[in-house]
C-alpha positions as CSV (number, residue, x, y, z in Angstrom):
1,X,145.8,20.0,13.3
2,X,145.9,18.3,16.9
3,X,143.1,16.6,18.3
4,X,142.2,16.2,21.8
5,X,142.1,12.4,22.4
6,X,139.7,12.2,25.2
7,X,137.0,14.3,23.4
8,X,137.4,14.2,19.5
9,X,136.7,10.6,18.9
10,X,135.2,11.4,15.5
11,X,137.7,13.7,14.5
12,X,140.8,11.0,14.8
13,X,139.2,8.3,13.1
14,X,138.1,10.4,10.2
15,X,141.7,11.6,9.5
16,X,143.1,8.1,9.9
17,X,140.3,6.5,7.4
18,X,139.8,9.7,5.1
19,X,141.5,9.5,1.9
20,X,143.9,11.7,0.0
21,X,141.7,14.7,-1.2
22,X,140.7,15.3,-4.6
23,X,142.4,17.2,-7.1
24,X,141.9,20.9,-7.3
25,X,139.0,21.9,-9.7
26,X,141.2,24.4,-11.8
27,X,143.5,23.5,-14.0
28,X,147.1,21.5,-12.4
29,X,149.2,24.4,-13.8
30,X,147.9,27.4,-11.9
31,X,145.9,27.5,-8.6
32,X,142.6,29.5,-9.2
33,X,140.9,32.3,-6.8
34,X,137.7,33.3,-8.4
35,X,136.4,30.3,-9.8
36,X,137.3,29.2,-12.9
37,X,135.5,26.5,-15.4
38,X,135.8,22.8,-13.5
39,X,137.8,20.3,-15.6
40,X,136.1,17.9,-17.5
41,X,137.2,15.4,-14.2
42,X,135.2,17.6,-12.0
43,X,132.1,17.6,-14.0
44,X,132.1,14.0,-14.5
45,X,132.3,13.3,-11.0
46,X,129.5,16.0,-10.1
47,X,127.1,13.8,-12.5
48,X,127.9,11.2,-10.9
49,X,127.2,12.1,-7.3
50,X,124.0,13.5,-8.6
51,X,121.9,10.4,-9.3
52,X,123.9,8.7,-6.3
53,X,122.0,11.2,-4.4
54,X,118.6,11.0,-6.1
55,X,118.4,7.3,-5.9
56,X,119.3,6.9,-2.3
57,X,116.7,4.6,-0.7
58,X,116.7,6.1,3.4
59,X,117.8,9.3,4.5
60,X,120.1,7.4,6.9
61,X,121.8,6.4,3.5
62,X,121.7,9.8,1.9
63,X,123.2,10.6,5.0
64,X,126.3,8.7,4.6
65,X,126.9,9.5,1.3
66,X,126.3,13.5,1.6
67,X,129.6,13.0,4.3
68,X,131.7,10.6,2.8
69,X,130.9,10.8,-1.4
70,X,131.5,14.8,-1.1
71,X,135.2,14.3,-0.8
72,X,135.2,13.1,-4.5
73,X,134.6,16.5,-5.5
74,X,135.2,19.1,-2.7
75,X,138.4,18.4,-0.7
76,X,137.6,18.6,3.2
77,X,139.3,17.0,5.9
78,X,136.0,17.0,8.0
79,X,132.1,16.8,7.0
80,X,129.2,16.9,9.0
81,X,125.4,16.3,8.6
82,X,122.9,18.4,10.4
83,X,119.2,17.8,10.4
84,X,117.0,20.8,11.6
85,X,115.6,21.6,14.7
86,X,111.5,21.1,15.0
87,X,111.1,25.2,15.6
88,X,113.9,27.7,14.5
89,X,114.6,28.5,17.9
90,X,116.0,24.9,18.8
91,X,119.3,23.6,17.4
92,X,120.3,21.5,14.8
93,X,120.9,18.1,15.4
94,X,124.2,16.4,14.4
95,X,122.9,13.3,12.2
96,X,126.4,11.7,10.7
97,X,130.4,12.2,10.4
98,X,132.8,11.6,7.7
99,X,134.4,8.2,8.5
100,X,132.6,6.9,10.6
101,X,129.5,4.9,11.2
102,X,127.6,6.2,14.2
103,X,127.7,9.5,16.1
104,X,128.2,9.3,20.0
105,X,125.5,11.9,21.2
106,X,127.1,12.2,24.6
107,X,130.6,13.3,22.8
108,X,132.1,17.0,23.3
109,X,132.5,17.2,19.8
110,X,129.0,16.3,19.1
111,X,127.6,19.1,21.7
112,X,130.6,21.6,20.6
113,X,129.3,21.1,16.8
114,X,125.5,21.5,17.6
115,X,126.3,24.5,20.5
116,X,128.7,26.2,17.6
117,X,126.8,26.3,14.9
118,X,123.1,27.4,16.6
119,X,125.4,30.4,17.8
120,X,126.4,31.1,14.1
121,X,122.8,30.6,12.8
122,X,121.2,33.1,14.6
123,X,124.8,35.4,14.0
124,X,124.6,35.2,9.9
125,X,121.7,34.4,7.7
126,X,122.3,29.9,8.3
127,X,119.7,29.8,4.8
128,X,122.7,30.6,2.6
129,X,126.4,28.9,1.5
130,X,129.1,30.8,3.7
131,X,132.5,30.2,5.2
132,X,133.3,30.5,9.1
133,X,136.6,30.2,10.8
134,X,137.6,31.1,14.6
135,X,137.8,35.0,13.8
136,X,133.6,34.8,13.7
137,X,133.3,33.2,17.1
138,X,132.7,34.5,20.1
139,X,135.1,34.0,23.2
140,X,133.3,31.3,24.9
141,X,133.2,29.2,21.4
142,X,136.6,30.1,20.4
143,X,138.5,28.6,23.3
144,X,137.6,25.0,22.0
145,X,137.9,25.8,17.9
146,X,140.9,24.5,17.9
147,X,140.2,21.4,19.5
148,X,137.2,20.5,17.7
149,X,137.4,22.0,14.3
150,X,140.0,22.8,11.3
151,X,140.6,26.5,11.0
152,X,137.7,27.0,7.9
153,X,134.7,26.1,7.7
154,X,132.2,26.0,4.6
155,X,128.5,25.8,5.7
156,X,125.8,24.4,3.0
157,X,122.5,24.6,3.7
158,X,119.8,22.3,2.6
159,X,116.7,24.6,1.9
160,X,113.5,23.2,-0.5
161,X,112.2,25.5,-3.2
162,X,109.3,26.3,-0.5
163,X,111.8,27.4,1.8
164,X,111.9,24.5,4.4
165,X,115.3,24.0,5.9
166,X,115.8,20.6,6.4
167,X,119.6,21.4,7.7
168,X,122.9,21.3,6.5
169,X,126.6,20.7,5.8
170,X,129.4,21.6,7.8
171,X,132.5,21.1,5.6
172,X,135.9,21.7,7.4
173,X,139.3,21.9,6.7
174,X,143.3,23.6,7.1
175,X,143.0,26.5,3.8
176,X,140.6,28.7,3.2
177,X,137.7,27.7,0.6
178,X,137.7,29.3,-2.8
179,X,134.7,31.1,-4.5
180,X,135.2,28.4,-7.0
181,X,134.5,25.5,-4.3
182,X,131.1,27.2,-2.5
183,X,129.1,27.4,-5.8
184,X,130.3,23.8,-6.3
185,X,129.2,23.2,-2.9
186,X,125.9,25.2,-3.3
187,X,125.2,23.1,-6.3
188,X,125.6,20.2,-4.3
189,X,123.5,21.1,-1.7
190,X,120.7,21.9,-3.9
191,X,120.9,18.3,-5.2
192,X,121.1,16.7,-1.7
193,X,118.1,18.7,-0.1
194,X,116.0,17.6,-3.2
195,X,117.1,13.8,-2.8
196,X,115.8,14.7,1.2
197,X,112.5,15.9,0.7
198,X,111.8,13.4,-1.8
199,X,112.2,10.8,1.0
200,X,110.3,12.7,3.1
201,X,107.5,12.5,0.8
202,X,107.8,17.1,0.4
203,X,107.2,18.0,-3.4
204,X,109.7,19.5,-4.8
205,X,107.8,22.6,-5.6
206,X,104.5,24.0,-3.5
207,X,102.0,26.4,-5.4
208,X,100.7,28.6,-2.9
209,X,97.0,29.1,-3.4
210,X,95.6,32.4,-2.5
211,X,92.6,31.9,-0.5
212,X,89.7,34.9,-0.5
213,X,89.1,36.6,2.5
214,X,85.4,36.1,1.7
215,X,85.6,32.5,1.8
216,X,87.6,32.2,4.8
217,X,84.7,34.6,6.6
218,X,82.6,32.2,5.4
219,X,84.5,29.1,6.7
220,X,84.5,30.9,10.3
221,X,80.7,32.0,9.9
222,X,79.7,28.6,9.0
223,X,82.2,27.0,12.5
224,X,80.4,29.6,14.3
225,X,76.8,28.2,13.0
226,X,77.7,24.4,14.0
227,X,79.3,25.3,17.0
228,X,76.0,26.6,18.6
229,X,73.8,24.0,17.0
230,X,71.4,22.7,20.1
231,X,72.3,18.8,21.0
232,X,71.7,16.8,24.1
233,X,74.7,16.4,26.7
234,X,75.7,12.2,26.4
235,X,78.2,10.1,27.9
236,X,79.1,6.6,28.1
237,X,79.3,4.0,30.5
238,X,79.7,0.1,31.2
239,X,76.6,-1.3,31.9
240,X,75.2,-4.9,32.4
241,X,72.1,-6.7,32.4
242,X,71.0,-7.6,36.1
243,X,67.9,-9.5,38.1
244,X,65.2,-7.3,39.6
245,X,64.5,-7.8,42.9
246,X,66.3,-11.1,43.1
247,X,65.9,-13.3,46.1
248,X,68.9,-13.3,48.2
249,X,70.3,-16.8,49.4
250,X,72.5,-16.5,52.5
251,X,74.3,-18.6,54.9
252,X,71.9,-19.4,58.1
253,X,75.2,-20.6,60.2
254,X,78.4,-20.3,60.5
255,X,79.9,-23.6,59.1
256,X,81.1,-25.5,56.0
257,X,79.2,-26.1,53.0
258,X,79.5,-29.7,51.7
259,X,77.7,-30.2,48.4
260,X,76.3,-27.6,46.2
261,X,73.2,-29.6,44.6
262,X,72.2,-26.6,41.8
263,X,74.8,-26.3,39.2
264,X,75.2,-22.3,38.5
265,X,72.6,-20.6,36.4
266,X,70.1,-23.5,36.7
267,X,65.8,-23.3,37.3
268,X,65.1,-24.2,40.8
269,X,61.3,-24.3,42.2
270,X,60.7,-23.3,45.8
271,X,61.6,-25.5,48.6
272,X,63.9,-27.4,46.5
273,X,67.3,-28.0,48.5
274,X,70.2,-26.1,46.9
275,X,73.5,-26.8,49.0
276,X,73.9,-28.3,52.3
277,X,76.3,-27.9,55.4
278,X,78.9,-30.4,56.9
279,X,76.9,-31.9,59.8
280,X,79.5,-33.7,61.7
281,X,79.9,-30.9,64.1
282,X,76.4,-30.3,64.5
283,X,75.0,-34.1,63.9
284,X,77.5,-34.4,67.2
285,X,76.4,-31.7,69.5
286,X,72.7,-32.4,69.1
287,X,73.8,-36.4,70.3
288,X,75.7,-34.9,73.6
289,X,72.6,-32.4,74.1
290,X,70.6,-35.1,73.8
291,X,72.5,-37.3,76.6
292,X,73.0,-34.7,78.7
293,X,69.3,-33.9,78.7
294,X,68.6,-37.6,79.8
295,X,71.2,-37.5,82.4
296,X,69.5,-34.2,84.0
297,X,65.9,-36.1,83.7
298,X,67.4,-38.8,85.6
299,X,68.7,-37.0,88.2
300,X,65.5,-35.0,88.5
301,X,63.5,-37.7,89.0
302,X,66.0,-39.3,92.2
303,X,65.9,-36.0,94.0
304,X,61.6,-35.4,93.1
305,X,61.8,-39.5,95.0
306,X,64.0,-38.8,98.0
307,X,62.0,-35.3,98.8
308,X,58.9,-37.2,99.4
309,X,60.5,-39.1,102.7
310,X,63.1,-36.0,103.2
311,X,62.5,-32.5,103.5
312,X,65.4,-30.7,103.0
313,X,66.3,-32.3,99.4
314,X,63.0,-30.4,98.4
315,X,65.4,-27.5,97.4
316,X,67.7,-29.3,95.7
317,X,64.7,-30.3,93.2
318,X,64.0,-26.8,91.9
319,X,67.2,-26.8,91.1
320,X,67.5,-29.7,89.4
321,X,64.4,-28.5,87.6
322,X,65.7,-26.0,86.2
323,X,69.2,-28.1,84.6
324,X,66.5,-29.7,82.6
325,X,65.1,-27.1,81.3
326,X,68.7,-25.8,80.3
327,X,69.4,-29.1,78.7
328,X,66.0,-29.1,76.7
329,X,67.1,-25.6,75.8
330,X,70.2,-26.8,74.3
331,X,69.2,-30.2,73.0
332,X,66.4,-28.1,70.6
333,X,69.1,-25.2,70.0
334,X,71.4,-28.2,68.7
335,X,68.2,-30.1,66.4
336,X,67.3,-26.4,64.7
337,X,71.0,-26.2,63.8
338,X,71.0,-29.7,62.3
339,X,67.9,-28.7,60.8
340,X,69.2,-25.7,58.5
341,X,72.1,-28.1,56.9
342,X,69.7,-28.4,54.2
343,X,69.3,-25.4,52.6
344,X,66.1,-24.7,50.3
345,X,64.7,-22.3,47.8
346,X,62.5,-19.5,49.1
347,X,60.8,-19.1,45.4
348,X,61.5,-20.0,41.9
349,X,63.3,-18.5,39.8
350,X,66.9,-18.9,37.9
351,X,69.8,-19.9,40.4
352,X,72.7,-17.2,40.4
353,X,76.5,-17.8,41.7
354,X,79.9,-17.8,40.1
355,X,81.0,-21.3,40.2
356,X,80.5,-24.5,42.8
357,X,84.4,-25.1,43.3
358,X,84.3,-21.8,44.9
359,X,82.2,-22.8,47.8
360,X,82.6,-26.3,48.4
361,X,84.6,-27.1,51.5
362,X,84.8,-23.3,51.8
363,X,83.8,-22.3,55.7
364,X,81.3,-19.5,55.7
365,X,79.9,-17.1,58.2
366,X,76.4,-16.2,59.0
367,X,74.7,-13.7,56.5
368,X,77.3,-14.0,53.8
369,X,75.6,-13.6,50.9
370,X,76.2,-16.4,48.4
371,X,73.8,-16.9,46.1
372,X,70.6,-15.5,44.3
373,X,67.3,-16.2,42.5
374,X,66.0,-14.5,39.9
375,X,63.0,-14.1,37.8
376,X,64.5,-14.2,34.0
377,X,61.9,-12.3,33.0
378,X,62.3,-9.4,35.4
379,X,65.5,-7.8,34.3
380,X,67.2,-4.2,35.0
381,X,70.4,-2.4,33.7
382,X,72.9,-2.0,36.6
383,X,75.4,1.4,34.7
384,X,78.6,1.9,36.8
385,X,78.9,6.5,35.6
386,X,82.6,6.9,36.3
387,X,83.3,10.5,38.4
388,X,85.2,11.8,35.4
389,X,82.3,11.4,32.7
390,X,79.0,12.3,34.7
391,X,76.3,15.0,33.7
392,X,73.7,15.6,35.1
393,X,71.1,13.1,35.0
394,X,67.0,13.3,35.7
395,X,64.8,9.7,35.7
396,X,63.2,8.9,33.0
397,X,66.3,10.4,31.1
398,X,66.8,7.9,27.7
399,X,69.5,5.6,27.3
400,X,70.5,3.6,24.4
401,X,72.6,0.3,24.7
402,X,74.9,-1.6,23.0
403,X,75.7,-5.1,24.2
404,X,78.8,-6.9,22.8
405,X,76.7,-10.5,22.7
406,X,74.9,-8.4,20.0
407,X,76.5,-5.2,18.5
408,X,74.7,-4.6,15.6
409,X,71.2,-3.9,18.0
410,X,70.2,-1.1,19.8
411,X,68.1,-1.3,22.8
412,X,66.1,1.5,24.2
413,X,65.7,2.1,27.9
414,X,64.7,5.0,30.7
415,X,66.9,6.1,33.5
416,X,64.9,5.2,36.7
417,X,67.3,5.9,39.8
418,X,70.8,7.6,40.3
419,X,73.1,7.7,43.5
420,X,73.8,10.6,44.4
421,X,77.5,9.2,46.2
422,X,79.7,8.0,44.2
423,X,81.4,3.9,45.1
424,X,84.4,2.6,44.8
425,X,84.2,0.0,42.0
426,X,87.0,-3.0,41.6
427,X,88.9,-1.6,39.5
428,X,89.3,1.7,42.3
429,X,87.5,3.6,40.3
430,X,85.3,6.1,41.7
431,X,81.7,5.6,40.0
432,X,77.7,6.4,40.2
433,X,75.6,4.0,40.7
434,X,72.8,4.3,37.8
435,X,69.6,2.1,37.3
436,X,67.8,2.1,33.8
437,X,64.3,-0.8,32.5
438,X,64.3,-1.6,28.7
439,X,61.6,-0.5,27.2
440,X,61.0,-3.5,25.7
441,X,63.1,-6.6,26.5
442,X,63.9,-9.0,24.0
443,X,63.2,-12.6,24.6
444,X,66.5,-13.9,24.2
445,X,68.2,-11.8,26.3
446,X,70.1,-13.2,29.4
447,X,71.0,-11.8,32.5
448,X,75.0,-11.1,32.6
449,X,75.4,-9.8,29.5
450,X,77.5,-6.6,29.2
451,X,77.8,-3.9,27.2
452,X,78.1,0.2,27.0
453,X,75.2,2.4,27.9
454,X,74.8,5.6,26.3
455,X,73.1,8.2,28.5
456,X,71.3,11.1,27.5
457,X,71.1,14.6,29.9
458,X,70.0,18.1,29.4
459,X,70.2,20.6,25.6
460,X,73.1,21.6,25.1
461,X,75.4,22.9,22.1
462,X,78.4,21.6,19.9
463,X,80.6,24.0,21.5
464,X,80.2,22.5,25.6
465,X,79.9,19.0,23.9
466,X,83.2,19.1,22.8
467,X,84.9,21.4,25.5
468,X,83.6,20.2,28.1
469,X,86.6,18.3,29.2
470,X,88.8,20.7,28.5
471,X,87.2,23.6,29.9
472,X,86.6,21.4,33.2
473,X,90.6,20.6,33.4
474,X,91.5,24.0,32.8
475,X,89.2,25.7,35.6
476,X,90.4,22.8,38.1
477,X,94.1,24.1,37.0
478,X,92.8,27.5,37.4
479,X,91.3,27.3,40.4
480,X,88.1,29.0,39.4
């Protein structure tokens, strides 16, 4: 038979590699039609192919041997493995060829093969041995038999004793196949589908239970009863142990701060410095407010002298009156600057920042916020409730935490405020802002720690517990 050389790849190299096929199974003398007794060849090589099959160690291997070891016995010119679709309704999928190695899934021949055979599947009962050839195709399948097949075709199904079809053989070739070669073949197949559900891990043989109708009302009446057992509405969220009511340390001035003198998460008593400003700028503009204020005195004091022998330089002394007091002005605008390049604690408490390499030499604007001090021994829980996972939540509602720095403890606390608009967070993640006080805090506790906070809302049942989120996707798809 002609093949088409720009879409039967498969088809050429398994006639140039395939061997010369095996003798008939009758006896040499006289070719049989109704299946005679195989030679004692025959049955040899069937017990041989057997155990071959049985002890294949990957389906991939079984594989190769179903389309290439077959020939020893059955004498096709093409063979075929199938594996079966994951619903009846899909088609089989073409899993190895006689010949050669791997199958090109973009091929005609591969989509011609898988096409073909769904079409016959759904024409003949695909569950039991039979033979095709072009006369049981349709038109549109026809056109390219000749192209893509040999004239008959033997189809062997691999089926399990509990009826799963695992797929199949498609066994091809120029004659048609004898009664004598399909129960061959459907002995064959039997053996191979075994070898593939034992390396699927499927039993050979399933016993069906038969399951009373009284226990299975009882299995639904006792769903039922858990389903509408009463339980309060939770949900879980990050949370982290914050200061309460922390002091905030800002910047005064614009400027650049020089030294940090409090290393991060240090004690620091009120009035103690913290972190001071560069104060060349400022050291500098307080020295030229200083001269120019001396300058304007000066000149002050010449006109106040020449007005007392000349009248009309009385005028020029209020004015000159008034440039000192603009200079005094500016020379005590200039010393409160250089003043505040020292900046100090306004209470006790723990000094809070991230690190001092982030703000030294770093230029800073008035009333950023860069520090704070805290009382360790007034702490909160700051609980970021993502948009997705919030209930409704009442204060005093009770929340349990776990903190990673100790995870086999749980701490108990009480919901004391909740935003009622959500914030972006850092990770653009819409969020509420929640606010929670331990109940009792433990003295080794240290602000910073994280953790996950579970928070308790209103009675609810099993049933909205665990459909919630589904019932709230499916009315947003709805539109309800």
């Amino acid at each position: 038979m002609k093949q088409d050389s720009k879409h039967c790849v498969i088809e050429k190299e398994a006639e140039q590699t395939s061997p010369a096929p095996a003798q008939p199974i009758s006896s040499s003398n006289e070719q049989p039609q109704h299946g005679p007794p195989l030679e004692s060849q025959a049955i040899f090589t069937l017990l041989q192919l057997e155990p071959q099959a049985r002890s294949a160690q990957s389906v991939k291997e079984l594989h190769f041997l179903i389309v290439n070891e077959t020939r020893r016995l059955l004498p096709y010119r093409q063979a075929f493995v199938f594996k079966a679709g994951t619903t009846p309704q899909k088609p089989c999928r073409l899993e190895a060829a006689s010949s050669v190695p791997i199958v090109q899934r973009e091929a005609p021949l591969t989509q011609w093969l898988e096409r073909t055979l769904h079409t016959l599947r759904h024409k003949e009962d695909y569950r039991t041995t039979q033979r095709f050839s072009e006369a049981d195709c349709s038109s549109a399948i026809k056109s390219d038999w000749k192209d893509f097949s040999f004239s008959h075709v033997l189809w062997c199904p691999f089926s399990l004793p509990d009826h799963t079809f695992l797929g199949g053989l498609w066994l091809g070739k120029d004659v048609p196949w004898q009664e004598s070669e399909a129960i061959v073949a459907q002995r064959l197949s039997d053996t191979y589908a075994h070898a593939w559900g034992a390396l699927l891990g499927k039993k050979s043989v399933v016993t069906y239970r038969r399951i009373s109708s009284r226990w299975l009302w009882l299995a639904l009446a006792m769903s039922l009863l858990v389903m509408a057992l009463p339980i309060h509405m939770s949900t879980l969220a990050p949370v982290e142990i914050v200061a309460k009511d922390p002091a905030i340390v800002s910047a005064p001035m614009e400027g650049m701060i020089a030294e940090i003198i409090v290393s991060p998460n240090s004690p620091v008593t009120k009035g103690q410095t913290i972190f001071t400003y560069e104060d060349t700028t400022l050291r500098n503009q307080y020295l030229v407010a200083e001269q120019n204020l001396s300058k304007a005195i000066v000149e002050y004091r010449k006109a106040t002298q020449q007005a007392l022998s000349e009248v009309e330089h009385e005028t020029h002394v209020s004015l000159l009156k008034a440039d000192v007091q603009l200079r005094e002005t500016e020379r005590d605008y200039a010393l409160e600057r250089l003043n505040q390049i020292e900046v100090r604690a306004t209470q006790s408490g723990l000094l809070l920042y991230s690190d001092q390499s982030d703000w030294s030499g770093r230029p800073i604007k008035a009333g950023e916020r860069i520090m704070e001090i805290a009382n360790p021994e007034q702490i909160e829980l700051k609980i970021d409730l993502p948009v997705e996972d919030a209930i409704v939540l009442k204060e005093q509602a009770d929340i349990e935490v776990f903190l990673d720095a100790k995870p086999l403890e749980t701490l108990t606390a009480t919901l004391t405020h909740a935003s009622y608009q959500a914030v972006p967070l850092p990770e653009h993640i819409l969020a509420y802002r929640v606010t929670g006080t331990l109940q009792q805090i433990p003295p080794d506790i240290r602000i910073g720690w994280r953790g996950t906070a579970k928070i308790y809302g209103d009675q609810t049942t099993v049933f909205f517990l665990l459909f919630r989120r589904p019932l709230s996707t499916i009315r947003q798809m709805l539109g309800y």
